[in-house]
C-alpha positions in Angstrom: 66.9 0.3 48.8 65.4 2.1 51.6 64.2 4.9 49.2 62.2 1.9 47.3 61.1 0.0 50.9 59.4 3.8 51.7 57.7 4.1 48.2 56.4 0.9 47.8 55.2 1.6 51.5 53.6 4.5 50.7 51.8 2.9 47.9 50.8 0.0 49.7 48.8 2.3 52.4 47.6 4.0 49.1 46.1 1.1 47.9 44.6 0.1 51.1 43.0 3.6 52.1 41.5 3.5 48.4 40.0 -0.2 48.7 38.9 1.0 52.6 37.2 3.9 50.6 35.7 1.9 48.5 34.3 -0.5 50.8 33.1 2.4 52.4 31.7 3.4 50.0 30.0 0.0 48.7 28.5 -0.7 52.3 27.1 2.7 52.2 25.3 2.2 48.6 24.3 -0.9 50.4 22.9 -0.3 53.5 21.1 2.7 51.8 19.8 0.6 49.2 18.6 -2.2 52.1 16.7 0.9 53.3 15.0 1.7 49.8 14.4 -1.9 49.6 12.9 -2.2 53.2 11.1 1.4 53.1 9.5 0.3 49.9 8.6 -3.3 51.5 6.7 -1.6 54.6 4.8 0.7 52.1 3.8 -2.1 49.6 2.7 -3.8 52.8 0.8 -1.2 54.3 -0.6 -0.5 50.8 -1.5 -4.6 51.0 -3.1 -4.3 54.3 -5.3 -1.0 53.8 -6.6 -2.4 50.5 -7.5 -6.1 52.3 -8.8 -3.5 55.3 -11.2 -1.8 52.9 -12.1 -5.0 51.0 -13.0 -6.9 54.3 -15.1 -3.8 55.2 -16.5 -3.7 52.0 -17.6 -7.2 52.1 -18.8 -7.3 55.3 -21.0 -4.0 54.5 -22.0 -5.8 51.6 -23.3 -8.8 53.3 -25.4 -6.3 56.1 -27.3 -5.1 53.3 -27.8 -8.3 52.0 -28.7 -9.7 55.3 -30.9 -6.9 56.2 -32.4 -7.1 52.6 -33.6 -10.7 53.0 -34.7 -9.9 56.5 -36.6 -7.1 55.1 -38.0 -9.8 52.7 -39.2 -12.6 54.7 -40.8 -9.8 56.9 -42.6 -8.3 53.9 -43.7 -11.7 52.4 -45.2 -12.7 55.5 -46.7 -9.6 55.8 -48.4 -10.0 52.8 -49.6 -13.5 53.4 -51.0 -12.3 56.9 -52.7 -9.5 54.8 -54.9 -11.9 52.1 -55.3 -14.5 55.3 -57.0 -11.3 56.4 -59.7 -11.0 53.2 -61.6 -13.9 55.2 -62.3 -10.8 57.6 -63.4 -8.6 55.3 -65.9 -11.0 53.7 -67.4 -11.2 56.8 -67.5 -7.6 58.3 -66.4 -5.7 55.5 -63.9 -3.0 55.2 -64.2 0.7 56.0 -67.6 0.7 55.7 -67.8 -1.5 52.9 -69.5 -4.8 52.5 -67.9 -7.2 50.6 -70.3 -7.5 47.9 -69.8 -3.4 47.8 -66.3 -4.3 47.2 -67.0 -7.1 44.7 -69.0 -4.6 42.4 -66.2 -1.9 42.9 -63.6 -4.3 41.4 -66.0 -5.1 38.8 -66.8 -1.8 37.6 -63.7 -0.8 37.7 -62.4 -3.6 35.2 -65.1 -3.3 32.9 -64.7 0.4 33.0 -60.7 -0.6 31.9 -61.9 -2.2 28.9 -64.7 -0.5 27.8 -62.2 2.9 27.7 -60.7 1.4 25.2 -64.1 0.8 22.7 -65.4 3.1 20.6 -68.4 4.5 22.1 -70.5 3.3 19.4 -69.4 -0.1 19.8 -69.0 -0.7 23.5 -72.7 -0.9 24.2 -72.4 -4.5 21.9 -69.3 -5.6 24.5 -70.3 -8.4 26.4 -68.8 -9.0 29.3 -68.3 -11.9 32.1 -67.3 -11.6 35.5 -64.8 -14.7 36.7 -64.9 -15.7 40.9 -64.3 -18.0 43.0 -66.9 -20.3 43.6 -66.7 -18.8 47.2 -67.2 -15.3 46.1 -69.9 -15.9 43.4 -72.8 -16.2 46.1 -72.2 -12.2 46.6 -72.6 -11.5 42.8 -76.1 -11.1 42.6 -78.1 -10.5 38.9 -79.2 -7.1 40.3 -75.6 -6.2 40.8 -74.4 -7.1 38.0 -77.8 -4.9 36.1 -76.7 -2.2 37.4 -73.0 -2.5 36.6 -74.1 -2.9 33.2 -76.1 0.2 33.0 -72.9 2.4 34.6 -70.3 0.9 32.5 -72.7 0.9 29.4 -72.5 -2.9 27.9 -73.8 -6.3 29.6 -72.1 -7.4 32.1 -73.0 -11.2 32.9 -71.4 -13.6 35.2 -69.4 -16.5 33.8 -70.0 -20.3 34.7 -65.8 -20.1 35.2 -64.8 -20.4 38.5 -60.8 -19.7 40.0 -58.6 -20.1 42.8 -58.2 -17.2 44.6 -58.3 -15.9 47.9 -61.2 -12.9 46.6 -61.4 -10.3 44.1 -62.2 -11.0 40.4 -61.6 -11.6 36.6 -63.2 -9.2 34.2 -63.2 -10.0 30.0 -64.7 -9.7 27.0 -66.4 -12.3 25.9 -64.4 -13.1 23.0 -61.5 -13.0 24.9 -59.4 -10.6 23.6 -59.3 -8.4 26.8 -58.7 -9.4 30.1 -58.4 -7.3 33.4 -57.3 -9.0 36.7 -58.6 -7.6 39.4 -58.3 -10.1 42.1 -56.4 -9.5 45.1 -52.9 -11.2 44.8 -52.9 -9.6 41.0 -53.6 -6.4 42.5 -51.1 -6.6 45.6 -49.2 -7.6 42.4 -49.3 -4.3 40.8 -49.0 -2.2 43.7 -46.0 -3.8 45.2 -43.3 -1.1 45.2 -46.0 1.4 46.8 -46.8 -0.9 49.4 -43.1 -2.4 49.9 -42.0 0.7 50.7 -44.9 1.2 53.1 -44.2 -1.9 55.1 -40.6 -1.2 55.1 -41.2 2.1 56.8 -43.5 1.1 59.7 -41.2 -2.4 60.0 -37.9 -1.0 60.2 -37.5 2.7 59.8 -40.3 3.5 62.4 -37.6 1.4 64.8 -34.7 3.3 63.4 -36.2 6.6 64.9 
């Protein structure tokens, strides 16, 4: 009996040094996988937060430019609205040395010269063409002006009963229509907008930047 009471005994403490292994051994699988779980948290998180980091940064870079890009704008509009108020000037002092009438035949020329490149020499002396102002700038158009456009560009050049609306400059076309050159001065501010925008940008802002 005694023999069995020390067996079962030693079995007993067996038993309990194997399940106190075990558990052991099941906390430790545990609390290292707690770790895993919360090492892998605090990375997915600081993954999270330097991704919304550089998304905030990225969004508010983006809105500087787009808030420097409209100021840029409105400044460059305006400066081109204070720059055809300023063709008033011009028609009465003239530019560089230049009347305006001076001006006036320069635009004209240089139309009519546009088109008549494009004609057959033999043909362009039979172009007609008329000259489209502004009822404003028609009184500097004078029939001697226009006879001696004709003569450099080689065709007629006559001045149409048409009038437009436009601060100054002119219209230049065949007679029949078919050709057309703008050469009045929102056209041509037009046309040489990315050369001058980037002018205006440099003196406005980039001039302040240095």
């Amino acid at each position: 009996v005694e023999r069995i009471k020390e067996e079962a005994k030693e079995e007993q403490e067996r038993i309990l040094r194997e399940a106190r292994a075990q558990v052991e051994e099941l906390v430790k699988n545990a609390k290292a996988d707690i770790e895993e779980r919360k090492k892998r948290f605090i990375e997915a998180e600081s993954r999270k937060a330097a991704e919304n980091k550089e998304r905030i940064i990225r969004a508010k870079r983006l809105d500087a430019k787009k808030f420097r890009w409209d100021v840029e704008e409105k400044a460059i509009k305006r400066a081109f609205e204070e720059a055809l108020k300023r063709v008033q000037r011009v028609k009465e002092e003239g530019f560089r040395g230049k009347s305006y009438p001076g001006i006036l035949a320069g635009l004209i020329k240089d139309a009519a010269l546009s088109i008549t490149a494009g004609s057959e020499r033999s043909s362009s002396s039979e172009l007609e063409l008329e000259v489209v102002l502004s009822a404003e700038d028609a009184q500097f158009v004078t029939g001697e002006m226009l006879k001696e456009i004709s003569g450099e560009v080689g065709c007629e050049v006559r001045l149409s009963k048409e009038r437009i609306k436009t601060v100054g400059g002119v219209i230049v076309r065949r007679s029949d229509g078919r050709i057309e050159v703008n050469n009045t001065f929102e056209e041509r501010m037009k046309r040489l907008y990315p050369g001058l925008r980037e002018d205006i940008v440099k003196v406005l802002f980039r001039a302040r930047e240095e």
